[in-house]
C-alpha positions in Angstrom: 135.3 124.8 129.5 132.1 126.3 128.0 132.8 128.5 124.9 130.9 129.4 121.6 131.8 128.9 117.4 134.5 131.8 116.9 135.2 132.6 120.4 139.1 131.8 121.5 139.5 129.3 124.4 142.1 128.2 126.6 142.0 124.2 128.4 144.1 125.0 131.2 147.0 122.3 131.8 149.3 123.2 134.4 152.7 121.0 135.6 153.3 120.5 139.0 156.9 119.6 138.4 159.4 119.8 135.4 161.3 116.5 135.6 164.1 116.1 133.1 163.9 115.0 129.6 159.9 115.1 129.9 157.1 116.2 127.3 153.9 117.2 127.0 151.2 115.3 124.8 147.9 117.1 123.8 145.1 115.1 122.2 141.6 114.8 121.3 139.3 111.9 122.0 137.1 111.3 118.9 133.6 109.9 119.9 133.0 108.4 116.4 136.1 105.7 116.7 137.5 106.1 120.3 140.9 107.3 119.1 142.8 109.7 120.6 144.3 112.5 117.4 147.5 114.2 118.6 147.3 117.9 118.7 150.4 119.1 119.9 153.9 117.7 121.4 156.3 120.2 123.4 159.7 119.2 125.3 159.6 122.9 127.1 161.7 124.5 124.8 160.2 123.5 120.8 156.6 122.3 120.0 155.2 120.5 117.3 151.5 120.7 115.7 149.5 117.8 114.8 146.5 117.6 112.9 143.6 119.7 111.6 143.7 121.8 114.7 147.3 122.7 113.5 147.4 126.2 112.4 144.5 127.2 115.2 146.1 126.4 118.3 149.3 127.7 120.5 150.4 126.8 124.2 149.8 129.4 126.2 153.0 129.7 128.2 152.4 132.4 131.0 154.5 131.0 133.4 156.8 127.9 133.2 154.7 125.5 134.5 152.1 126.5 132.2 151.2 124.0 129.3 148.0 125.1 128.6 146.4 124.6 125.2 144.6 127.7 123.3 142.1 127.1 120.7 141.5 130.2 118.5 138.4 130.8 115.9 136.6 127.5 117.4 134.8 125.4 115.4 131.7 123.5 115.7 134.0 119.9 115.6 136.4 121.5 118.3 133.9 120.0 120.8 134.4 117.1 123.0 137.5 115.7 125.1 140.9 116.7 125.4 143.6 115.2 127.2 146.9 117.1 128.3 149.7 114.3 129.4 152.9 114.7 130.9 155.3 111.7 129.5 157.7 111.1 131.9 158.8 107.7 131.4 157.3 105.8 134.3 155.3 108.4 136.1 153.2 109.4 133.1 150.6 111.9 134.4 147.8 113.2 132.2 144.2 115.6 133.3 140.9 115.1 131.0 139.2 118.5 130.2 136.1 118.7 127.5 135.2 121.5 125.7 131.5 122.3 125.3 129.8 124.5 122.8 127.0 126.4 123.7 124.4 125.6 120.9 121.2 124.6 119.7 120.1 120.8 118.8 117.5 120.5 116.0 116.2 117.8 114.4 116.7 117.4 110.3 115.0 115.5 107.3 115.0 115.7 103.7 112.5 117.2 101.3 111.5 113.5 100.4 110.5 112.3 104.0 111.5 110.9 107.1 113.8 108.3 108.1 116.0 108.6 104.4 119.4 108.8 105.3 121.9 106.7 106.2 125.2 107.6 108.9 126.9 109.2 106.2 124.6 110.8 104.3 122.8 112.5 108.1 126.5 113.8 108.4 127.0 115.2 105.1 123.2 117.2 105.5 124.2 118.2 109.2 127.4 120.1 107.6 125.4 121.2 104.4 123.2 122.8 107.0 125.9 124.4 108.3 126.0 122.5 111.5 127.4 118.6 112.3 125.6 115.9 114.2 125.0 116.3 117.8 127.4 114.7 120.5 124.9 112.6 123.1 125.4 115.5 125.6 124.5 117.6 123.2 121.0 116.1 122.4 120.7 115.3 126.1 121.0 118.8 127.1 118.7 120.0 124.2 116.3 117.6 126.1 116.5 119.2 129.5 116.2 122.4 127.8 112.5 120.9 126.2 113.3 119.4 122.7 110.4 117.0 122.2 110.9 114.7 118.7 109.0 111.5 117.7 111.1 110.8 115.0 114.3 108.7 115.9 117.9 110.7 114.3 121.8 109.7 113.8 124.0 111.3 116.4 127.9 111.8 116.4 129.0 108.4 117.7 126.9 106.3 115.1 123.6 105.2 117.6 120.5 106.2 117.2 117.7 108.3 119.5 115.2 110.6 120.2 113.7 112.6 123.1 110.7 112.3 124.8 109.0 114.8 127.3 105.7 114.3 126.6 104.9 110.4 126.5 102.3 110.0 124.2 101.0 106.5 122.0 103.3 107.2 118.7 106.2 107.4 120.8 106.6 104.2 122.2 103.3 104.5 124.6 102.1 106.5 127.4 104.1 104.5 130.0 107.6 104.7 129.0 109.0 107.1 131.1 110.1 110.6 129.6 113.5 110.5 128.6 116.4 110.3 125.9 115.6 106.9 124.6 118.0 104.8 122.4 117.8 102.3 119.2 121.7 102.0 120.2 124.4 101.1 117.5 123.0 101.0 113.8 124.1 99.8 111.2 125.9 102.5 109.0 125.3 101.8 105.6 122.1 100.0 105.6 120.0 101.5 108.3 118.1 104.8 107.8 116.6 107.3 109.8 116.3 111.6 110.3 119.1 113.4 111.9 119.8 115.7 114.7 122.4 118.4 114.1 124.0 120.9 116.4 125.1 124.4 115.5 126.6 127.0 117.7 127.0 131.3 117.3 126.9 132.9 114.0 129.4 135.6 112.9 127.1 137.1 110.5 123.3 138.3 110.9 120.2 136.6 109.5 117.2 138.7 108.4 114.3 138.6 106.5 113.0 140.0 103.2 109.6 140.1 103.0 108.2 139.6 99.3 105.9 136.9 97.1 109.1 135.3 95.9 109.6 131.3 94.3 112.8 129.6 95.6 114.6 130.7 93.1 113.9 134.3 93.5 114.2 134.3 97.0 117.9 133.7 96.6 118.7 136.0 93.8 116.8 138.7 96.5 119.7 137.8 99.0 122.5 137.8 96.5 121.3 141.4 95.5 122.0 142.5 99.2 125.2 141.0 99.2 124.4 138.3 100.7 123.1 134.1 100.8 119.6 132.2 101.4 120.4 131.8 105.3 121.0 127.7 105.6 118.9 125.8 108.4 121.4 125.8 110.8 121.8 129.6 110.8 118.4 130.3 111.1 118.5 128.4 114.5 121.4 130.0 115.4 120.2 133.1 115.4 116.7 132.3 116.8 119.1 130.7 119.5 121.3 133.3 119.9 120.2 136.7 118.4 116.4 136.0 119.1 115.1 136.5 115.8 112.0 136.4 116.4 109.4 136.5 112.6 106.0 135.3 111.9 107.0 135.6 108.3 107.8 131.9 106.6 110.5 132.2 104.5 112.6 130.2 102.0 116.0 128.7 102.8 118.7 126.8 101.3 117.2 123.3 101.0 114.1 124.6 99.8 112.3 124.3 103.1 110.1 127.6 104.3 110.3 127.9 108.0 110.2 130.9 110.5 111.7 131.7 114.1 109.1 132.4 116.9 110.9 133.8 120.3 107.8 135.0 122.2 105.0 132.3 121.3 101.7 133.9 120.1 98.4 132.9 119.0 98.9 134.4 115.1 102.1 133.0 115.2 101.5 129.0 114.6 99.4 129.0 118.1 102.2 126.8 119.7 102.6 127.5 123.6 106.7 126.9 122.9 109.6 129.2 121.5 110.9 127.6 118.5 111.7 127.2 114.6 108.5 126.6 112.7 108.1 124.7 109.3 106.4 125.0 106.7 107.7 121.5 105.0 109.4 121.3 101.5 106.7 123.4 99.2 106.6 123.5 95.5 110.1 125.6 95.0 107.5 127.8 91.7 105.3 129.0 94.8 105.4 132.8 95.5 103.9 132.6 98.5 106.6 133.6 101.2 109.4 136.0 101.7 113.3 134.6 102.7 115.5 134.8 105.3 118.8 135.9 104.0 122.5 135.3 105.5 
C-alpha cells in the first residue's frame, strides 16, 4: 500500500470465514529488533488498541468480513510491515501487507565532519531533521532513482551502506560493480559514520527570503512571517514534492546554507542532476545568503 506523511490509509484484511470464538491480531514488524508490536485485537464485536499507533487507527468494518486496518494522519515511522492474523485456535491464518511511504532519501552529516555519529546519535539527527533513518528499501529505491554517495551512513536496522552508480577509485575502485554496497551490522555504540535519512510530504510550504542575513537573523526573518528556519528534511521534501526549485543558498536549522535545483542549469551549481545543493556549515556571523523559511 503506497501512501504519503498525512495521507489516511487503509491495509486491507478481509476474513474468508468467521469461525466461532475467533479473533483478529494486527501487528507491526519492527526492522530494528525483529519484534512484532500489537496494534489492535478485535473478537467481532469489541476491539482493543495497542501501542503508539493507538489513538490513529480504527478497523474499517464495511462489511462483516471486513477487518481491515485504517491508519489516519501517517507518519514517517508508520512504514514497514504489518501483519493481520486470524487466531483461531489450530487453524491460525494471518496475510503480510507493508506500507510504503513515498519519499526522498538524503544523506546527513554534522557541521564538524563526516563519519561523527554513532546509531543513536544518526537517529536522533534524522528526527531533528525532521525525518528518521531510511529503511533498506528505502535507500535502495533512492538508488534506482540515481542517489550517488561516497560516504557510507546508518540505516533503520542498525547496518551500514552507501550507493554507488558511478564506480569511481574513492569508492571502493572502478571495478566493483554499481550497486547498494554494505559494511553490514556495526557496532552501535562504538562505530561511527554519516547518516541517511528519509522524509516524506510536508503539510506546510517552504519558501525563501532573500536578504544578506547571519544565521541568527535569518531565523528571526522567518519568525517575523509567522513562521520557522525550514529544517533539512523539509527543504527536501518540498524540492521532492512541491519542486522548489531556487538558485538562492539559504540558511537552515543546523546552520548549513543549501538550495533546491529542480531544472539543472549552468548558473545554478553547473551540476547535470536535479537535487539539494550545499553550501557546507559557514561561519553562522556571515551575511552572505538569504533563508528558507517553514
Amino acid at each position: 500500500v503506497h501512501t504519503r506523511r498525512g495521507a489516511t490509509a487503509t491495509l486491507p484484511c478481509v476474513l474468508r470465514a468467521l469461525p466461532r470464538n475467533y479473533r483478529v491480531k494486527w501487528s507491526k514488524v519492527e526492522p530494528a529488533n525483529y519484534r512484532e508490536n500489537i496494534i489492535i485485537i478485535t473478537n467481532g464485536l469489541y476491539h482493543k488498541n495497542y501501542g503508539p499507533l493507538s489513538p490513529r487507527v480504527r478497523l474499517r468494518h464495511s462489511h462483516r468480513f471486513d477487518a481491515s486496518l485504517t491508519i489516519t494522519d501517517v507518519a514517517l515511522e508508520d512504514e514497514g510491515r504489518y501483519r493481520c492474523q486470524l487466531v483461531n485456535g489450530l487453524e491460525d491464518e494471518s496475510v503480510s501487507l507493508t506500507l510504503h511511504l513515498e519519499g526522498v532519501v538524503f544523506p546527513y552529516q554534522p557541521s564538524n565532519g563526516r563519519y561523527k555519529f554513532n546509531y543513536h546519535e544518526a537517529k536522533r539527527a534524522c528526527e531533528q531533521q525532521d525525518s528518521r533513518l531510511a529503511t533498506y528499501q528505502q535507500l535502495y529505491r533512492a538508488w534506482t532513482e540515481g542517489l550517488d554517495w561516497c560516504n557510507a551512513g546508518w540505516i533503520l536496522d542498525g547496518t551500514v551502506h552507501y550507493p554507488i552508480i558511478n564506480s569511481r577509485e574513492p569508492c571502493g575502485g572502478r571495478l566493483l560493480l554499481p550497486g547498494v554496497r554494505t559494511y553490514g551490522a556495526r557496532d552501535k555504540q562504538k562505530d561511527r559514520f554519516d547518516a541517511f535519512c528519509f522524509t516524506s510530504a510536508l503539510q506546510g510550504q517552504v519558501y525563501f527570503i532573500r536578504g544578506h542575513l547571519n544565521f541568527k537573523e535569518a531565523g528571526q526573518a522567518c519568525r517575523n512571517h509567522g513562521a520557522a528556519i525550514a529544517k533539512v528534511g523539509q527543504l527536501y521534501s518540498a524540492w521532492k514534492f512541491s519542486q522548489l526549485d531556487r538558485c538562492d543558498g539559504g540558511w537552515l536549522a543546523d546552520g548549513s546554507v543549501r538550495y533546491p535545483i529542480t531544472i539543472p542549469r549552468e548558473r545554478c551549481g553547473g551540476l547535470p542532476d536535479p537535487g539539494v545543493r550545499s553550501f557546507g556549515f559557514p561561519s553562522k556571523e556571515m551575511r552572505t545568503y538569504g533563508t528558507y523559511c517553514f
